[in-house]
Every structure is written in structure tokens, then in C-alpha cells.
C-alpha positions in Angstrom: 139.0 23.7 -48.5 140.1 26.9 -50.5 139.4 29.0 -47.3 140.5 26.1 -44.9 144.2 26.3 -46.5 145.1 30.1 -45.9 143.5 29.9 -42.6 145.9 27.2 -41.3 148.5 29.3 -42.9 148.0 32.4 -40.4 148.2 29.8 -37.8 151.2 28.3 -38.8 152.8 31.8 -39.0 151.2 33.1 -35.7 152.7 29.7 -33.8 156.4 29.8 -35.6 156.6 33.6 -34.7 156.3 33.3 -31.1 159.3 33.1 -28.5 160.8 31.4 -27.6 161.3 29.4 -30.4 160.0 31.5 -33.3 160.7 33.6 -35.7 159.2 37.0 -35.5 159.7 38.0 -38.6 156.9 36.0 -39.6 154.6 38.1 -37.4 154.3 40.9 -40.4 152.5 38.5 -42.6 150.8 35.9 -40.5 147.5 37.8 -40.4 147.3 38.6 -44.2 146.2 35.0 -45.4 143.5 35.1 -42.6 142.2 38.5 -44.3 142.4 37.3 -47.8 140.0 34.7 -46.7 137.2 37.2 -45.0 137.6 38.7 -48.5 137.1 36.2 -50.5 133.8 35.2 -48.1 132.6 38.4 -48.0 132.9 38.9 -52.1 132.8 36.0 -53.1 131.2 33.4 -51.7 127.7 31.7 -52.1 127.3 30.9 -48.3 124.0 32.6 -47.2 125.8 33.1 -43.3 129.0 34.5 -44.4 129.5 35.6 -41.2 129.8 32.4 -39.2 132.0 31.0 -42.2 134.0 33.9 -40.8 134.1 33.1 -37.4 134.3 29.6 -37.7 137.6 30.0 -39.8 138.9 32.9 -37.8 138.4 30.7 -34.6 140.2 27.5 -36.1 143.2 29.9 -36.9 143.4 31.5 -33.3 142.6 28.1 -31.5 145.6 26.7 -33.1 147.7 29.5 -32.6 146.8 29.4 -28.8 147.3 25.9 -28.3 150.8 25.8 -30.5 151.8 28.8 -28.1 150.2 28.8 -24.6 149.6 25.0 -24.5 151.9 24.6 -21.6 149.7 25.5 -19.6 148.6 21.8 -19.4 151.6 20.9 -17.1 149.7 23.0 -13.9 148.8 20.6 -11.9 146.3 20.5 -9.2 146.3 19.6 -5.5 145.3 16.1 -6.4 147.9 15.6 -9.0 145.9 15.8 -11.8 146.1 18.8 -14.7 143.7 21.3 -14.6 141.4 21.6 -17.4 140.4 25.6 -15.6 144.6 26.3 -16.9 144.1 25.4 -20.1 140.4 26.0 -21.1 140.1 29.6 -20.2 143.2 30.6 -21.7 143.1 28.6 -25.1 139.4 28.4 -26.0 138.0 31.5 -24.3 140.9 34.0 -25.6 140.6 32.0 -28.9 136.7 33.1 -28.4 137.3 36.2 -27.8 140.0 36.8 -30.8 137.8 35.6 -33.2 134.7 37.9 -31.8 137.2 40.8 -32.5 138.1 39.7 -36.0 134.2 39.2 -36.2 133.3 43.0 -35.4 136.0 43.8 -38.0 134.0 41.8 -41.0 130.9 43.3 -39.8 132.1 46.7 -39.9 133.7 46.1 -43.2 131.0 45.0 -45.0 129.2 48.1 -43.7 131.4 50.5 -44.3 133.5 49.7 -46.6 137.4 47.9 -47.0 139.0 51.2 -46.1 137.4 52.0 -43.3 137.2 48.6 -42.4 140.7 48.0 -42.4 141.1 51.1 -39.9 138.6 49.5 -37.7 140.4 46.3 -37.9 143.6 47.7 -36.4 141.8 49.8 -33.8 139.3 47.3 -32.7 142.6 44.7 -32.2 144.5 47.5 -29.7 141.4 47.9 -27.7 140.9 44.4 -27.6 144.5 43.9 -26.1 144.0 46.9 -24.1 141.0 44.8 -22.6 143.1 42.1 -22.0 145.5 43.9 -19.6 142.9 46.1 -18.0 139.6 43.7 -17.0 140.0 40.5 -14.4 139.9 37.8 -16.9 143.2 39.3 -18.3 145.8 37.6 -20.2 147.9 39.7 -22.5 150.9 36.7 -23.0 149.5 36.7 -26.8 149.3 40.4 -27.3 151.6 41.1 -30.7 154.0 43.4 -29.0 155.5 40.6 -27.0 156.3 38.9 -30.2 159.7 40.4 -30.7 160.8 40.1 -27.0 163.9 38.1 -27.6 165.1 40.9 -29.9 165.7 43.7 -27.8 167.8 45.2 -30.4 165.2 46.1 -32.8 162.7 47.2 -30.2 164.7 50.2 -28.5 161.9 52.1 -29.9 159.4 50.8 -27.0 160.6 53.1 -24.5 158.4 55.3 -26.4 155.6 53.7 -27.3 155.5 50.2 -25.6 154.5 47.1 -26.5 151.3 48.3 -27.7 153.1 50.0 -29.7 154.7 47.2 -31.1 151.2 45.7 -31.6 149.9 49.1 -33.9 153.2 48.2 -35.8 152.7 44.8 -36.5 148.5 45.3 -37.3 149.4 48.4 -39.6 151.9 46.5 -41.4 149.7 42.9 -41.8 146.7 45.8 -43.1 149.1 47.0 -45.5 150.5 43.5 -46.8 147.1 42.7 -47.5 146.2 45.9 -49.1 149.7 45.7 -51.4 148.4 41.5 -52.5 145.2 43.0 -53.5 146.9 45.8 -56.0 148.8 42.5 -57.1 145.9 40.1 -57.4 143.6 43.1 -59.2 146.8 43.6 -61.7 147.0 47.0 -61.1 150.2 49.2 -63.1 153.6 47.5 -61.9 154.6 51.1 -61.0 151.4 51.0 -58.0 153.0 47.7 -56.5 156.3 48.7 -56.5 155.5 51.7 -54.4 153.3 49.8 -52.2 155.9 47.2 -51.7 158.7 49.9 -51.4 156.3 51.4 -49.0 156.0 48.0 -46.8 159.3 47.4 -46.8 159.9 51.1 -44.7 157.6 50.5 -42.7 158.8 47.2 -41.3 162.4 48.6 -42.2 162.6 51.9 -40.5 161.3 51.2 -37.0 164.4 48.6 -36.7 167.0 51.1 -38.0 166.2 53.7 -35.8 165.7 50.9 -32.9 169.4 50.0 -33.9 170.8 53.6 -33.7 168.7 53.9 -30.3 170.9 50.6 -28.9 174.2 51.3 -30.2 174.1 55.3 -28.8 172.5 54.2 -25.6 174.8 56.5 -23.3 172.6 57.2 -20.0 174.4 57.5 -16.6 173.5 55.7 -14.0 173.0 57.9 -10.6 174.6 54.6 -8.8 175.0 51.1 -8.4 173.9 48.5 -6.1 175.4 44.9 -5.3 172.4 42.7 -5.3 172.3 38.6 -4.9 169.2 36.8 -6.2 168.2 33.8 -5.2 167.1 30.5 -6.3 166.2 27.7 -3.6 164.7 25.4 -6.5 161.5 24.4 -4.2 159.4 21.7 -6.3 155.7 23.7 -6.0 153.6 20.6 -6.1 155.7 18.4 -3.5 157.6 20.8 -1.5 156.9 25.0 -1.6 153.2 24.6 0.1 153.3 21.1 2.2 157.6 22.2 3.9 157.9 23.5 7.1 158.0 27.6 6.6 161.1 27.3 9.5 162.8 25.0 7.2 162.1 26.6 3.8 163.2 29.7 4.8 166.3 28.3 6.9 167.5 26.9 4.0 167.1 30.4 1.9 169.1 32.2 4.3 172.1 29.4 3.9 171.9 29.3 0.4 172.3 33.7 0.8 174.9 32.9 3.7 177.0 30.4 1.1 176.8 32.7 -1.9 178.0 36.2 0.2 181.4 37.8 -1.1 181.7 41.3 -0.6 179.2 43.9 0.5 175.5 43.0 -0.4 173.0 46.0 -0.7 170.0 43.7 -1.5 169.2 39.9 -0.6 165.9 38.8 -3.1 164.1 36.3 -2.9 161.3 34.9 -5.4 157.7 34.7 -4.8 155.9 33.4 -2.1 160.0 32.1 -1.1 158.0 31.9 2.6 155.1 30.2 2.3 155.1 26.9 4.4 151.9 25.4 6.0 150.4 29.0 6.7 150.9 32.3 5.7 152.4 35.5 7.9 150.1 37.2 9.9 150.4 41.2 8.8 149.5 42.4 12.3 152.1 40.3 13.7 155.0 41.3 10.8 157.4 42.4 14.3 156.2 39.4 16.2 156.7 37.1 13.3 159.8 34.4 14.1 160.4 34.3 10.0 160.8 37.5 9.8 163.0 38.1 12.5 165.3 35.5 11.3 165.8 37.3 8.7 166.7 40.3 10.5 168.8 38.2 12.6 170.7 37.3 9.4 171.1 40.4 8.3 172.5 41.4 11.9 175.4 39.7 10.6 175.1 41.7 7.5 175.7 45.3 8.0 173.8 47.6 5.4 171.7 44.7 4.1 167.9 44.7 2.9 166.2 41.5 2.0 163.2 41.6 -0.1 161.3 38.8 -1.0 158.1 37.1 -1.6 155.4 35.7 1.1 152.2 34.5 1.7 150.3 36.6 4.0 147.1 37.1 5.6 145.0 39.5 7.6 142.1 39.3 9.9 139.1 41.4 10.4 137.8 41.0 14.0 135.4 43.7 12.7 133.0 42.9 9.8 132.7 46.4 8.9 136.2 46.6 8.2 136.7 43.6 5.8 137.8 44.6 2.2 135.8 43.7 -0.9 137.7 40.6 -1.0 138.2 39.3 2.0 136.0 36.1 3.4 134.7 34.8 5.7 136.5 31.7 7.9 134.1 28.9 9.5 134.6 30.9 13.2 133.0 33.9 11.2 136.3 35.8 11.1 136.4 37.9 7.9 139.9 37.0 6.5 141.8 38.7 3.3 144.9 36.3 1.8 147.5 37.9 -0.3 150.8 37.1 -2.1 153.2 40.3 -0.9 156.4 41.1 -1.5 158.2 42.4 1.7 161.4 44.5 2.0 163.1 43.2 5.6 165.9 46.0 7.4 166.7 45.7 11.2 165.4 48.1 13.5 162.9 49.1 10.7 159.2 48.6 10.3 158.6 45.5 7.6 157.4 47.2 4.5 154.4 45.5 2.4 153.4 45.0 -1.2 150.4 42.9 -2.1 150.4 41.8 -5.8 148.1 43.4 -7.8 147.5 41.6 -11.5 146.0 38.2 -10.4 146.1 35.3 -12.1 142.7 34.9 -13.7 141.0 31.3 -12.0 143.9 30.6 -9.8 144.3 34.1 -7.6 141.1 35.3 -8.6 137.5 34.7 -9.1 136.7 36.8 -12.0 133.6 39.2 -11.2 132.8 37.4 -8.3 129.9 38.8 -7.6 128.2 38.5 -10.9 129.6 34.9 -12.1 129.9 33.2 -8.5 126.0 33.3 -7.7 125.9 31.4 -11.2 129.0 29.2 -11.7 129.2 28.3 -7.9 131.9 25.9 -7.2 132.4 24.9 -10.9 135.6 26.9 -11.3 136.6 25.0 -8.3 136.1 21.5 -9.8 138.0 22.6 -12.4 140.9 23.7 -10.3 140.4 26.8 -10.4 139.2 29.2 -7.1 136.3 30.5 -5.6 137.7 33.4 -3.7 140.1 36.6 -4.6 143.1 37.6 -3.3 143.6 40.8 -1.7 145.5 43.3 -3.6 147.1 46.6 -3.6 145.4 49.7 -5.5 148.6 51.8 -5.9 152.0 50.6 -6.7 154.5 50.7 -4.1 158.9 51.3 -3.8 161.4 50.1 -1.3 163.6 52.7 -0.8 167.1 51.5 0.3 168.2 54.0 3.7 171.8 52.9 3.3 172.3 53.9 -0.9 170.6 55.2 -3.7 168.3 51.9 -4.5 164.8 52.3 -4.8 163.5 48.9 -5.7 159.9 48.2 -7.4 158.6 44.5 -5.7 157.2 43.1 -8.8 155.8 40.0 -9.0 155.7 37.4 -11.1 152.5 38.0 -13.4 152.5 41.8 -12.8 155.7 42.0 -15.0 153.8 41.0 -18.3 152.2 44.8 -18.1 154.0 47.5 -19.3 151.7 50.5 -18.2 151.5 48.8 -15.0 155.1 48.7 -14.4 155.6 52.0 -15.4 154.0 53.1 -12.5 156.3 51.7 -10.3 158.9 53.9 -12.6 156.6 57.1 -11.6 156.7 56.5 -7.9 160.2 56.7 -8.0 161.9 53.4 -8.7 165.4 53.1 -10.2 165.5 49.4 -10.7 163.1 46.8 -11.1 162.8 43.6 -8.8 160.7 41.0 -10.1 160.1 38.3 -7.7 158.8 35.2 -9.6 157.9 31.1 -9.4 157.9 30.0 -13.0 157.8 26.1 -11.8 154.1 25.7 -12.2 154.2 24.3 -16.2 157.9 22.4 -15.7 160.4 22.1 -18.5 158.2 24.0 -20.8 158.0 27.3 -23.1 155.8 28.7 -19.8 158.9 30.0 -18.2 161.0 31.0 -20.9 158.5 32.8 -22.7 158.0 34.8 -19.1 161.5 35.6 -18.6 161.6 37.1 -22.2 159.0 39.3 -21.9 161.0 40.9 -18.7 163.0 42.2 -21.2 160.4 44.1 -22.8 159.7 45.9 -19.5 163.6 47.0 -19.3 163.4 48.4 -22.6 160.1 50.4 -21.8 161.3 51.7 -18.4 164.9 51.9 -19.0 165.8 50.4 -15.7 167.9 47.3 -14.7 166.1 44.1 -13.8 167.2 41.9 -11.2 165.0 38.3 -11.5 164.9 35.9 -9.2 162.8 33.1 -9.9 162.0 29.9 -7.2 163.3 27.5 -10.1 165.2 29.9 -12.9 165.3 31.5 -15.0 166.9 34.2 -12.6 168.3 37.0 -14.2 170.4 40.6 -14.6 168.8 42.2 -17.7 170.0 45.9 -18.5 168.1 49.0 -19.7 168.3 47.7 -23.0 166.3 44.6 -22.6 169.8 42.3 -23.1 170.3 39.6 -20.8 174.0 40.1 -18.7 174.1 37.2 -16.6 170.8 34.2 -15.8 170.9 30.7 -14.4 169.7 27.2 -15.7 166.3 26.4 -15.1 166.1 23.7 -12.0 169.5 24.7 -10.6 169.2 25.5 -7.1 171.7 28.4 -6.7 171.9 32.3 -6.5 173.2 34.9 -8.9 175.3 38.0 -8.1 174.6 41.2 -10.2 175.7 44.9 -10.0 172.5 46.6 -10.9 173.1 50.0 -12.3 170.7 52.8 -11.3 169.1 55.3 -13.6 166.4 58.1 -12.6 165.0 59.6 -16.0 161.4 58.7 -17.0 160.9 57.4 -20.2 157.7 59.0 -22.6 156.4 55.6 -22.5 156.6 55.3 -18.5 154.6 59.0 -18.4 152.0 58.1 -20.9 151.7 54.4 -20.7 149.5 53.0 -24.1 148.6 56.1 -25.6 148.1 54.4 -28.9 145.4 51.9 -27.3 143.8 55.0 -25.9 144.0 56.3 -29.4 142.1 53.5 -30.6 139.1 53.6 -28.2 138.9 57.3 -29.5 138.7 56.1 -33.3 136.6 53.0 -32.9 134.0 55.8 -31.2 134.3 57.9 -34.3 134.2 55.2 -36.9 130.9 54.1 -35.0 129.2 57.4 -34.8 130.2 57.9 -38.2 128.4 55.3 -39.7 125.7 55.7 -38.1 125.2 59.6 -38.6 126.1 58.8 -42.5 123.2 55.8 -42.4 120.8 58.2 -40.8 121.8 61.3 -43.2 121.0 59.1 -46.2 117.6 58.3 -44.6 116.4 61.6 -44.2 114.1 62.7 -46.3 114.6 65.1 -49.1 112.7 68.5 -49.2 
């Protein structure tokens, strides 16, 4: 029980940090209970496997905190009507797995090496395990630290620097040195030592805010121009409506609600994800011939100097096999088939331009390692609603340059807006505002959506580029550079929102070097690893 109690209390603090509901404050100390308790194990404790005590706590503590904070994900439903155990079990329990595996490494290492170096493992070996979890296909970073403090964009200015992996080396550096400064304490060390360790911890969660406040309240950048941009919201229930609707009547409907909502000169109609998805999807090698798609040309006939960009489900064929993508498959004719969700920018007299989404939804728009877990799993992610084939995606991120302004628009969608690196390649193409085109209506009246709109704000903060949202259901939103939220809509209102977006062309250090800190931390975890091991082999040489 005396290692039960602090471990519930790093839960606790984990869950009551977390937007959208929390308070992040909280974050700074959540983890130190959860390291006195490896401590105490490791010291103190009579158990002969310390280290599955270890794991087994660590895992109660980050199953907790995942359920408190992700458990939403219960309300997906699948086709059948029933929840789907894939949305929850992969999420909660794996990444609760896979947390406590990390903490795991860190007692091992510590107990080798030594507290002090095993607290600098324990912050390294964290960062590369949230690197992991935005680089590899079973990715899901919505628990990564650096998203903690996404509904306080004031104090976070600092990201455009160092992102929010920076955020996460802030929060694990201060939770090392909290634990570090109780220890000084609980050893009864000179009152003078504490003080300056406490001093200490104060500046370093201090400082970082105060110069994040200075950053917001000096913000001064130009914009190079603006753009009059109307985002809609057709409010399309995904479970009775988006996927089963006519496409002819979903997208008719769109184009009235764009039609009813037009005052003044409109640079860009958007649209949320998959906004045209119907029965089918749009073939790509028919994009001119397509009757959607010329309907929206013809409305924008009637709107001189108009682009719409929006989302859609589209497909494309390979009447070659030798042509077919890695993962495209195969139809019951024998037709080799890739299906992707693409965001489309729509100008008469042009050529359709073409995104396909890149981060996939782990279960849902991708099999993970298909070729190495399918042969084995077969159709059980299918039975458990998740998929059994892979989208197509884009390699390279793609912008929709406007030909009548200055408006060079990065399509991104939905997911793909939880990754900062990944957005700030849209930045280093060229874009000057961000689009992200979204349907948040999956989980219902839930933390799911609110928790995705806030961490939007993280990526206008990192960038330093306007965000125009527009979400199937809401939240749809204008966000500026500095991550605050100017105008949004209610969640389940079907309407549209007007926003001037301003444009701004300088690349942030953050949007050059993406997570240089997580890169960082590979680098040290190597060294810490070869260092051990070339001091354990030095003392076993033999003397001469």
C-alpha cells in the first residue's frame, strides 16, 4: 500500500493536468511521486523482482492516466453500431504498455549506473520515446507532455523555438529536479542546500513563462497580406449520414450553406475532411470529368477570384499491376486499387490540385506493419473494428498556392495537425497560413474534440502562421500566430465562420530544425549506453 498511494498520486496529477479540463500546472510534479516510489523499491524494498514491482506500479499509474484522458475514445462506434474495443484498447493499454516499458529501461539503467546518470537517462529515454510516438505507424503522440499546456498559449511563445518537444524536456527536467530537491529534503541536508535547490526549481519553471510572456506581448510581425476566407461547417452525423448520403446531396448542400453565408469578396471556400464522401469516393483520373467537382467550379463561376479547398475521399486504379503502390489492393476483378482521404484545392479553368493525408490513424486508416503483423493477426484487427488495409499517402508535403493573392494554403488534415515537425514542413514549402481540414464527430460530446482543437494552437505558436479550422461538426476556428483563439463555433451547430486570415512569410528556428532536442536525446541515450558498457568492460580487464 505505501508504494500503491504515491503511485495513484502521479495519476491523479497526470489526469487533472490535461486539457481541456486540467490544470497544467500540475504537470511539473505529477511524475515525482511515481519516482519516489522506484526509489524506495529499488533501496529499499525486500521484493526479490524489484523490477516488476516497478512495472506493475508504473503501469497502474499510466493506465489510469490514459483512461482519465483518452477514454473518449469509447464513443467511436463501428459500422454495426457497437463501440469498438480496436479505439480504445490500442490507445489506453498498449501506450500504457509502452510508457511503463520506458519508465522500466529508466530503473534498469539506474540501478546500473547510478541515480545521476539515471536520472539523465530518464529524461532522454522519455523524448525518444515521444519521438517514437510521432515517427513509427502505431503513432499517437495526444499524450506527449508538450501538449499539456496547449490551452495557455501565453506561456508557451517560447515553442516557436523549440516545440512541443521542447515543452516535454521542460516538463521531464523539472519533475527530475523536484524529485532530486525532495531527496536533499527527506536526507536533511543544510537548509541552505534546499533553499537553492528550491530557488533553483522555481526559475526553471518560472523563467521559461516570463520570457514566453515578453515573447506575446512584443509580438510585432507584419503580415505580407491578408485573405478573406469562410470555413465551413455542414454538421453531417458520421455514423447515420457522412458515409450512407448521396455525395450529389452532401455536397449540394455544402455549396448552399457557402452560397447563404457569402458577403463580400471570398478568397478561399474550406471545407472539412472527407466534406465529399457519399456512397463512393472520386476517381483521381477522372478529377476534370468528375460532376462534384465541376459543381464546384460551377459555383465558384459565380464567384469571381474564388478557390475552394476541401476534403474528399478518393480513389485510384491500377489497370497495371506493376504500377500499384505499396498500399494499394487488390479488388475481387483483380484491379489493384489505392483509397485515400485528400484534400483538394478547386479553381475554374485550372487543373484540381491533390493532397493525400499522410499521418494515418493507427487501426482505422492503417494497418500497422502490414506486412509483418497481417500474415499473423489476419482479420483480428478487423473484428475489432479496426482495418485490414492502408490508405495511400503522400511522401512530401504539399501547398495550394492562391493565383489571384498572396495565399499559400497548407491542406492539413485532421490527425496530421497533432505533429509539429510535420507541419513545419508545410511552413518550408512555402506556406503562409495553415488550413486544417478536420471531422472531430467520431467520439460525440466528448474531451476527443476539444482536446484536438487545442492542440491546433500549439502548431500556430510553433509556425507562426494563422489557422483557419474547419471542422464537419466544430469546433471550427480562426486561431492567430500566437496560438489565441479569435473567433470558433459551437460544437454540433451547422454553420460557417468568416475569418480574415493574416499572412506571414518568416520561418520560425523551430519550423527549420523541427525536434532537435529529441534528436538530442537519441545522441545521449547512445552515449550513456556505450558508456556503461566501455566502464563495465574497463573494470574487467585485467591488471598487469
Amino acid at each position: 500500500m505505501k508504494y500503491l498511494v504515491p503511485a495513484l498520486i502521479s495519476a491523479v496529477l497526470l489526469s487533472i493536468s490535461w486539457p481541456t479540463y486540467g490544470i497544467p500546472f500540475l504537470i511539473f510534479f505529477a511524475l515525482v511521486p511515481l519516482l519516489m516510489v522506484e526509489h524506495q523499491i529499488s533501496k529499499f524494498s525486500k521484493f526479490k523482482r524489484k523490477g516488476s514491482m516497478v512495472f506493475g506500479i508504473s503501469y497502474l499509474t499510466f493506465i489510469i492516466w490514459n483512461i482519465v484522458t483518452t477514454g473518449w475514445l469509447y464513443n467511436s462506434m463501428n459500422p454495426d453500431g457497437t463501440h469498438s474495443l480496436f479505439a480504445v484498447v490500442v490507445p489506453v493499454l498498449v501506450n500504457a504498455l509502452l510508457m511503463a516499458f520506458t519508465f522500466q529501461l529508466y530503473h534498469w539503467y539506474k540501478n546500473a549506473a547510478g541515480t545521476y546518470f539515471g536520472l539523465v537517462f530518464f529524461v532522454a529515454i522519455w523524448m525518444c520515446f515521444e519521438k517514437l510516438h510521432l515517427s513509427w505507424e502505431l503513432t499517437w503522440p495526444w499524450l506527449n507532455f508538450g501538449n499539456v499546456f496547449a490551452d495557455y498559449p501565453k506561456l508557451i511563445q517560447w515553442y516557436d523555438t523549440f516545440g512541443s518537444t521542447g515543452g516535454s524536456f521542460w516538463i521531464l527536467i523539472v519533475n527530475v529536479f523536484a524529485f532530486y530537491t525532495l531527496r536533499i529534503w527527506e536526507a536533511g541536508r543544510k537548509q541552505k542546500a534546499l533553499l537553492k535547490n528550491v530557488a533553483i526549481l522555481l526559475g526553471l519553471i518560472g523563467v521559461p513563462m516570463l520570457i514566453s510572456l515578453i515573447q506575446y506581448h512584443t509580438f510585432d510581425e507584419k503580415p505580407i497580406g491578408t485573405v478573406n476566407v469562410l470555413l465551413l461547417q455542414p454538421e453531417l452525423d458520421p455514423y447515420t449520414e457522412k458515409y450512407s448520403k448521396d455525395s450529389l446531396t452532401i455536397l449540394n448542400d455544402l455549396l448552399q450553406l457557402a452560397e447563404e453565408n457569402s458577403k463580400g469578396q471570398i478568397d478561399y471556400y474550406i471545407g472539412p475532411e472527407t466534406s465529399i464522401p457519399g456512397f463512393g469516393s472520386i476517381s483521381e483520373t477522372g478529377f476534370e470529368q468528375s460532376l462534384l467537382l465541376n459543381t464546384v467550379k460551377g459555383f465558384l463561376a459565380k464567384h469571381p477570384k474564388s478557390v475552394f479547398a476541401t476534403g474528399i475521399s478518393s480513389h485510384k486504379f491500377y489497370r497495371n499491376p506493376g504500377e500499384k503502390s505499396e498500399t494499394a489492393y487488390q479488388l475481387s476483378d483483380g484491379t489493384f486499387v489505392d483509397s485515400y482521404n485528400s484534400a483538394v484545392q478547386i479553381i475554374p479553368n485550372q487543373k484540381i490540385e491533390v493532397y493525400h493525408k499522410a499521418k494515418l490513424v493507427p487501426g482505422v486508416e492503417i494497418f500497422p506493419y502490414i506486412r509483418v503483423l497481417k500474415p499473423v493477426l489476419g482479420n483480428a484487427m478487423l473484428d475489432l473494428g479496426g482495418t485490414n488495409t492502408s490508405l495511400g499517402i503522400d511522401k512530401e508535403r504539399k501547398v495550394f498556392s492562391n493565383p489571384y493573392n498572396k495565399g499559400k494554403l497548407a491542406p492539413i488534415i485532421c490527425y496530421e495537425s497533432i505533429y509539429g515537425e510535420f507541419v513545419g514542413d508545410y511552413v518550408k514549402k512555402g506556406a503562409n497560413f495553415l488550413a486544417i481540414m478536420t471531422n472531430d464527430s467520431w467520439w460525440g460530446v466528448s474531451q476527443g474534440h476539444e482536446q484536438l482543437m487545442a492542440y491546433a494552437k500549439l502548431r500556430a505558436i510553433e509556425t507562426r502562421r494563422e489557422i483557419a479550422r474547419s471542422a464537419n461538426s466544430g469546433i471550427s476556428a480562426h486561431i492567430d500566430a500566437k496560438g489565441d483563439v479569435l473567433a470558433d463555433t459551437l460544437y454540433l451547430d451547422k454553420t460557417a465562420l468568416f475569418a480574415k486570415i493574416n499572412l506571414y512569410d518568416k520561418i520560425t528556428f523551430y519550423s527549420r530544425t523541427g525536434d532537435i532536442l529529441s534528436r538530442l536525446s537519441i545522441f545521449i541515450i547512445g552515449f550513456l549506453v556505450v558508456y556503461y558498457f566501455g566502464e563495465k568492460m574497463l573494470k574487467r580487464k585485467p591488471k598487469k
